[in-house]
N, C-alpha and C positions, 0 to 999 in steps of 0.2 A: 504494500500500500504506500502511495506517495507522501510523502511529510508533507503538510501544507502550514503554510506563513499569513497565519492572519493578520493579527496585530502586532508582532512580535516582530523587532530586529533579523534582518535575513542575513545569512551568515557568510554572502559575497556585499552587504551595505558597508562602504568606507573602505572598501579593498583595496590594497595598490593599481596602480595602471597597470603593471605584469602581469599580478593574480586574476584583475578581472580580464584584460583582454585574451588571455589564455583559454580562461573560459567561455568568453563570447564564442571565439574564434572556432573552440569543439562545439558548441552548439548551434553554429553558421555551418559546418562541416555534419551536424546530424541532420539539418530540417533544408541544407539550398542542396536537392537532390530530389528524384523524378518519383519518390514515393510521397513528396506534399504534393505532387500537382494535383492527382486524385480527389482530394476533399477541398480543395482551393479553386476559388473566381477561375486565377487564371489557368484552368484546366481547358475555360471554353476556345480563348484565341489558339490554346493546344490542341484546338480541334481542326484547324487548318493550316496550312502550306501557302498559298496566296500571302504574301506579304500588305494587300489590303485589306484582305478579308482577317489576318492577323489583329491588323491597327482598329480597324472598325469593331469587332468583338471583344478586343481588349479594351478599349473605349468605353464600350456599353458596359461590361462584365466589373471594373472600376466605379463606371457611375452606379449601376445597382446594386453595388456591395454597401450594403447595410442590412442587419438582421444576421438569421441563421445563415450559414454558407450551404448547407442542401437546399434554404429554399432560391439561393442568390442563382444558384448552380442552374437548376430547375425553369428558373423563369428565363435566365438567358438560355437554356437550348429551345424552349418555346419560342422564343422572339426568333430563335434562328430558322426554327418550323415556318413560323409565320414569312420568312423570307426565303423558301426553297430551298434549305440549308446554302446557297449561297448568297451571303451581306451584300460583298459589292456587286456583284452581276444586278443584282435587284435592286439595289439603288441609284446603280446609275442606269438601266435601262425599263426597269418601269414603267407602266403608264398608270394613268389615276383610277381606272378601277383594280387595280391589283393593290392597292391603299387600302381600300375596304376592311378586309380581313385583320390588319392590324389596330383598326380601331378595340378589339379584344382586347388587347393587352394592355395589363396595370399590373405594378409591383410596388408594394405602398403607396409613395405619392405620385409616382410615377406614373402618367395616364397615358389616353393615346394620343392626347395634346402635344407630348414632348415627346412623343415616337417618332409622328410623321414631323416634328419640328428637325429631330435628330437626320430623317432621312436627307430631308431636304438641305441642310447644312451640309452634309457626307457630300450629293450631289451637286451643290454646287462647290464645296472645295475639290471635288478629285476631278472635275472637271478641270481645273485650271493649276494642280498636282500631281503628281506620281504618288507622295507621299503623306500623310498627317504631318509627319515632323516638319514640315514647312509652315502648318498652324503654330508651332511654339517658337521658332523662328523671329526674333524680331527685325524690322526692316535693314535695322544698320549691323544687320549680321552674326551679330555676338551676343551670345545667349548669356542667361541670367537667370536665376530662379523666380526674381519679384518679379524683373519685367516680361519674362516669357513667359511664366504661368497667368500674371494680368493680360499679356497683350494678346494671349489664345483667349480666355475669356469675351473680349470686346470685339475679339475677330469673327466667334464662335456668335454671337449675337447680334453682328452687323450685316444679317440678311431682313430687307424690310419687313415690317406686321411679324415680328418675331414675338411673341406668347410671351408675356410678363412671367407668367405662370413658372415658366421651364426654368428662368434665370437661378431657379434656387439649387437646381442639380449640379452646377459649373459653378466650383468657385474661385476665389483669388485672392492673393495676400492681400490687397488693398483693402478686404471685407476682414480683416485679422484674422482670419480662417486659416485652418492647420492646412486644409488643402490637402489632405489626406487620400481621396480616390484620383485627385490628377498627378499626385507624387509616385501611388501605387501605381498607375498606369506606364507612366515617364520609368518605372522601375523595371517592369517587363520589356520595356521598348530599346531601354539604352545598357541598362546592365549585359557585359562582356562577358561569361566565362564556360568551361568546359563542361558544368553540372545538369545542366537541359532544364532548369528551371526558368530562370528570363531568357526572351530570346533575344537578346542585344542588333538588332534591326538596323539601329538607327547611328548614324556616325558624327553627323553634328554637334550632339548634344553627347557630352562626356561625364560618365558615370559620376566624376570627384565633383561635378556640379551640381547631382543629385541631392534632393532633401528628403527624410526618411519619413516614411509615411509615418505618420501618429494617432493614430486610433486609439481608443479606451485601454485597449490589453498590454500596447505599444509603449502608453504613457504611465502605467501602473508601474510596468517592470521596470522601466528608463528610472522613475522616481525613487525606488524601494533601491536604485542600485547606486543613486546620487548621481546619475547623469542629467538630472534636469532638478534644477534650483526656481525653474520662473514660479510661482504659483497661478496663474490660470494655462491654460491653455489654448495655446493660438499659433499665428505664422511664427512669433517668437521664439514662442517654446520649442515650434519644430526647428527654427536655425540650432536654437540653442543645445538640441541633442544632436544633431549632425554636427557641428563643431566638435562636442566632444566625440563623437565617433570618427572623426579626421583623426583625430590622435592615435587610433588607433591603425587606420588606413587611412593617408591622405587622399591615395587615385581611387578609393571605391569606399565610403564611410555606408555607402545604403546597404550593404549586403549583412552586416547588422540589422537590418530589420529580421531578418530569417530568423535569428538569436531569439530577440526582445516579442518578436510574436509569437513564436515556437515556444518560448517561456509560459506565457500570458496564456494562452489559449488551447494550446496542447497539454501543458503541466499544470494549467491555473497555478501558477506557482508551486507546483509540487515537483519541487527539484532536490534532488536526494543527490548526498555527499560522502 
């Protein structure tokens, strides 16, 4: 049975930077490996080869992550049902009664308001792309985690009569937002390495530029281990554990996440010594 740390001093809090990144570093080595894809969002973009059909389902599978991950799992293979199992064939060649059928679909707030909003953003940016990575992209070249996750946002919403509604699923540091499902996605897209967990796609944007998603489980564990001192949380708190995760790794500080959620969620904190 696993020891579990309720209220009680956890016995890596206040550890050296040796002792704990050692053990990060085993527990990045037990959970970034092709036996989390299975119960994880990103199993669905694992469900194709198309490098759009990739972007686009990592995308959606990102923004509908909240709640359980069977039901996160579930609703995005339905939305992929609803689009002939292939995304982009059907978004960019569609015509508008084949729209129809995805009015069905809702996953919490999620309706079909911001379905067919989502399609039509997809078709008209791959119309005038190859790739998504050209949405975070900003004009004068040089990426930036503030300015490229805001300036996908404004990019993402400057198609006209765009739904007030949808603006709440896309967010950006400027709203002091963790930004937590566009960090997880940016994680799958650009993370590099030889384990089959993210598929490193994208070349623009380089991993040490990465901010680590911060989810509930993310920010329990990060705290209990004294890597995050801010008291709320927000885009801050997220710089502020990815810095100190640079310490550990300056060219890849997000592959810590695999640790700090595999902790959270996998162990509920029940990590045996």
């Amino acid at each position: 049975m696993p020891i579990r740390y309720a209220n009680q001093k956890h016995p890596l809090q206040g550890a050296g930077g040796t002792e704990l990144q050692t053990f990060l570093d085993a527990k990045v080595a037990q959970y970034n490996q092709p036996g989390f894809i299975e119960n994880d969002p990103v199993s669905i973009p694992h469900m194709f080869s198309k490098k759009q059909d990739i972007e686009i389902m990592g995308f959606w599978a990102a923004t509908l992550s909240w709640g359980q991950r069977v039901t996160i799992i579930k609703k995005c293979r339905e939305l992929i049902t609803l689009m002939d199992g292939a995304p982009y064939d059907f978004i960019i060649n569609h015509q508008e009664p084949d729209l129809k059928k995805l009015l069905t679909f809702k996953h919490r707030t999620f309706n079909d308001i911001d379905t067919l909003y989502f399609i039509a953003f997809f078709r008209y940016h791959y119309e005038r792309f190859e790739s998504l990575e050209d949405a975070f992209i900003p004009a004068e070249g040089d990426y930036s985690p503030f300015k490229g996750l805001g300036g996908f946002r404004s990019y993402f919403f400057s198609l006209p009569d765009y739904p007030h509604r949808t603006m709440k699923h896309v967010s950006s540091p400027s709203q002091k937002s963790t930004c937590k499902r566009l960090n997880m996605f940016l994680r799958w897209m650009v993370r590099k390495d030889d384990c089959g967990v993210d598929f490193g796609i994208w070349n623009r944007i380089k991993p040490a530029d990465l901010i680590c998603p911060l989810d509930l489980h993310v920010d329990r564990v990060a705290r209990k281990l004294l890597l995050i001192t801010r008291k709320q949380t927000d885009w801050q708190t997220a710089e502020e554990l990815t810095a100190r995760l640079r310490q550990f790794d300056p060219l890849d500080p997000v592959k810590y996440d695999f640790a700090l959620f595999g902790l959270g969620i996998e162990e509920r904190w029940g990590v045996q010594f």
